[in-house]
N, C-alpha and C positions, 0 to 999 in steps of 0.2 A: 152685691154679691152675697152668698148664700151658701149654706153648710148642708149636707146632705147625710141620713144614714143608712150606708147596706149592709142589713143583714142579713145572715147567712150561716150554714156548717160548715164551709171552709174545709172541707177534708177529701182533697185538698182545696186550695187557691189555684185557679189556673189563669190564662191567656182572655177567655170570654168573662169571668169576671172582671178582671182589672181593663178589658176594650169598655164595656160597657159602661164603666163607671166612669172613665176617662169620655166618655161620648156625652154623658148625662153633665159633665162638667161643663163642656163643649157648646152644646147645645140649651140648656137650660140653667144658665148662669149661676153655674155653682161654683166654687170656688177651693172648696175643700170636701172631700169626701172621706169619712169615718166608716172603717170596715170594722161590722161589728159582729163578730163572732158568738154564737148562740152557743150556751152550756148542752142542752139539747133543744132541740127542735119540737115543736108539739105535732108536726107532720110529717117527721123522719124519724129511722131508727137511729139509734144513737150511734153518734160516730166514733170511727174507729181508730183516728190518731186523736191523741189525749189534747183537752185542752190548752195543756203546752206547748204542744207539738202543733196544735194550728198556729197558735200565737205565733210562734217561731217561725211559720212557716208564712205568717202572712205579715211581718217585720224584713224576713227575706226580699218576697216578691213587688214589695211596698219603697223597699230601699231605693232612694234616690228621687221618688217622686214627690213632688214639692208639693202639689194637690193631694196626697192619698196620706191618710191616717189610721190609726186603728184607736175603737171604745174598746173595752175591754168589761164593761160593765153587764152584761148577760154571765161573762167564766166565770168573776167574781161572787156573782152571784149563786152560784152551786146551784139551781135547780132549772125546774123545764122553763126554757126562754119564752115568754109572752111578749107580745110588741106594745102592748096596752102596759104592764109594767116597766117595759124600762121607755117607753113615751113619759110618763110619770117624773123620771129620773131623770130624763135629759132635758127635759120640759124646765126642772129646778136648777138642774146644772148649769146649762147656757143662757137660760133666761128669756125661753123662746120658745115657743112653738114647734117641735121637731117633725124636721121633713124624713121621711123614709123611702127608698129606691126600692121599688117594687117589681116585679114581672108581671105582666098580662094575665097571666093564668093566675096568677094569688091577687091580684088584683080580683077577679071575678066570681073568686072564692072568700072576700075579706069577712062576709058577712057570716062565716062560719069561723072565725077567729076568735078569739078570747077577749069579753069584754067591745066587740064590736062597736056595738053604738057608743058607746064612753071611749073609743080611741079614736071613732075620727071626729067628736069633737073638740080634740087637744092634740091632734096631728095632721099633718099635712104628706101627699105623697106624691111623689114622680115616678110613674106608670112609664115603664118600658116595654114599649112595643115590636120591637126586634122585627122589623119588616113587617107587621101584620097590619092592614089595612082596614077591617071591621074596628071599630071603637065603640061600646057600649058604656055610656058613660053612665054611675051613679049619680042621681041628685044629692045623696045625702054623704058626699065623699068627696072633701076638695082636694082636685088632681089636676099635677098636670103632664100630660102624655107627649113620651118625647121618645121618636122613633130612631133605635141604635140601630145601629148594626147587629146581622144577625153573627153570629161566630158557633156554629156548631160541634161544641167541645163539653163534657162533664166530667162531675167527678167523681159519679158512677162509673164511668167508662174508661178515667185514667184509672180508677182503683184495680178495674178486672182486668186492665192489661198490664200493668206492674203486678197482678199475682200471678197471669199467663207465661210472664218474662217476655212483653210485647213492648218495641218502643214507645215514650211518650214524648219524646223529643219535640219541642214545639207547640207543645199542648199546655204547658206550664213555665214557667220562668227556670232559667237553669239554677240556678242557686238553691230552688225547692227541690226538683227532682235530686241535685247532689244529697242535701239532707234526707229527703225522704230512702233513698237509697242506703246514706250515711246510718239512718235511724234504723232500717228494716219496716218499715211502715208501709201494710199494704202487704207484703212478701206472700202473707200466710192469712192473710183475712179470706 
């Protein structure tokens, strides 16, 4: 059995995050999954519920599962989240090799990442394919590809319809929407 880490902006946490990860458990003998929330993204704008307010929110949606955890080592870290620096960190932390939960599309993009060739020789990934059949595999990138479910849900999409005042009922765990609600987050973005 096997630790896995997805990261992510979390803003919000929704339903096709936590299927996926729950699928990647399932399927490729993980055992524990760490959601690891990025301070900023090097390929997003910065997000719009605070730090905290992911944390919070992904402590929420996380509650009760025995498989799901949160790192928290990217927020700490105040600055733009690179996966080659906190690969470094979890590397010394656990005393392993860190596996990271990827999507297909950043998968086929890694090689425009920070520090590329020095992170996948000190990381390891599971490539999620969400029903897509093509597999182009890297030589220089140990993966292993492991087909979820697709769930077509974002959270670009729950952002603009919590600002339209459109339901997202089902799109997110109720206990986030309650806070996000509770918070005003999203209202007026």
């Amino acid at each position: 059995m096997g630790i896995a880490f997805f990261g992510g902006s979390f803003d919000p946490i929704h339903i096709g995050h936590i299927l996926v990860a729950r699928d990647v458990c399932e399927l490729c003998n993980i055992d524990k999954v760490f959601f690891m929330p990025a301070f900023i993204s090097p390929f997003k704008p910065k997000p719009i519920a605070s730090p905290k307010q992911r944390l919070e929110m992904l402590k929420l949606a996380l509650e009760g599962e025995s498989w799901a955890f949160i790192e928290d080592i990217e927020i700490k870290k105040e600055e733009i989240s690179y996966t080659y620096k906190s690969a470094l960190i979890l590397k010394e932390k656990y005393q392993k090799p860190p596996t990271f939960i990827i999507g297909y599309d950043a998968y086929l993009t890694l090689d425009k990442w920070y520090r590329y060739e020095d992170l996948v020789k000190i990381a390891n990934f599971i490539v999620v394919k969400r029903g897509k059949t093509d597999t182009l595999k890297k030589d220089d990138v140990d993966a292993i590809f492991c087909n979820t479910r697709t769930v077509d849900v974002s959270s670009t999409e729950i952002r603009a319809r919590i600002k339209e005042g459109k339901s997202v009922k089902y799109m997110l765990p109720d206990k986030v929407l309650e806070y996000i609600l509770k918070e005003g987050i999203y209202a007026k973005s």
